[in-house]
N, C-alpha and C positions, 0 to 999 in steps of 0.2 A: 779646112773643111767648113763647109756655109751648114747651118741648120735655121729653116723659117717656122714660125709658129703664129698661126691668126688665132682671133679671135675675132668676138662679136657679134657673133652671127646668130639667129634666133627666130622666132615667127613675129612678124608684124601685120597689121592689116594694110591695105591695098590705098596709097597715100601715103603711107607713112615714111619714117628714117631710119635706116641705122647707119653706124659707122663701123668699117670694119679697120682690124687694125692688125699689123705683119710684122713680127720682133726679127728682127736680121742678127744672126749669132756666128761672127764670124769676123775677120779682117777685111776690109778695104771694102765698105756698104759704099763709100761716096764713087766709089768707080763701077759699081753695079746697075746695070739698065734693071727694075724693077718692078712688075706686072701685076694685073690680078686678072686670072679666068676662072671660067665656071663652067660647070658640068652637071648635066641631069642625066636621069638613067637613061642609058643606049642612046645615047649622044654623044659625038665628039666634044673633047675639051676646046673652049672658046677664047678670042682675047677679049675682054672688058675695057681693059684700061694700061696702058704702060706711061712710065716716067723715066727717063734718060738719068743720067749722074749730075745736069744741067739743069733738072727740070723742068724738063721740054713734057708736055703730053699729048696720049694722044690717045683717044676712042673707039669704040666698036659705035659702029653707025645707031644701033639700037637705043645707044646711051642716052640719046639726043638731049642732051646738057642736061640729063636727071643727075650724074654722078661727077664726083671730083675725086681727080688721085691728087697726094701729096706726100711727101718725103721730110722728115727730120733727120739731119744727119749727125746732130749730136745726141742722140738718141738709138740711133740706126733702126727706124721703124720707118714704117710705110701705112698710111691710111687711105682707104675708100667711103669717101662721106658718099651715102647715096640716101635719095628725096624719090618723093612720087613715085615709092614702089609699085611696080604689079603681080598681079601674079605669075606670069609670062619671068618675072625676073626671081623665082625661085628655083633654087641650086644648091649645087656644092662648090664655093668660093673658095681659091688657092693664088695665094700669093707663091711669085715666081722671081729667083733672079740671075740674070744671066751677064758672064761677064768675058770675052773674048778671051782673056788671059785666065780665067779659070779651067780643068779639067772637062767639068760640065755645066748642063745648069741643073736649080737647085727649083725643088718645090717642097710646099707645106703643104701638113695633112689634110688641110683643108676646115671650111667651117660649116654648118648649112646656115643659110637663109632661105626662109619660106615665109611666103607673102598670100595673104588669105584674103579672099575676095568679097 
């Protein structure tokens, strides 16, 4: 059984950074492909950002190099450094992780970030 837990997340003004960060509570994080999307009211949920078990990445076109994912795997955590917020990138943030050999995939509660203009 996977459980993810974020945090980080909080209001900033419009420029600004946070980092968000996704505790992975389970066996075998280094073989999990793991994500962050986001969601605002009566939206569909979005991809943001995903990282491979290799540390490959890869973006939602919106990102345009404002954010970075990154992986610690002796840690088994997942970060989203994200720069040059806007308001446009206010949400509910949800670290994801998915793994062919697992039952299903797994998500976290989520965290908000809201970006004030």
């Amino acid at each position: 059984q996977v459980q993810l837990a974020e945090s980080g997340g909080g209001l900033v003004q419009s420029g600004g950074s946070l980092r968000l960060s996704c505790a992975f509570w389970g066996s075998s994080f280094s073989s999990y492909l793991m994500g962050w999307y986001r969601q605002t009211p009566g939206n569909e949920r979005e991809l943001v950002a995903r990282i491979t078990p290799g540390a490959s990445t890869s973006y939602a076109d919106f990102v345009e190099a404002r954010f970075t994912i990154s992986r610690d795997h002796s840690k088994n955590m997942v970060y989203l450094q994200m720069s040059s917020l806007r308001p446009e990138d206010t949400a509910v943030y949800y670290c994801y992780a998915s793994n062919l050999m697992a039952p299903r995939d797994y998500w976290g509660q989520g965290t908000q970030v809201t970006v004030s203009s």
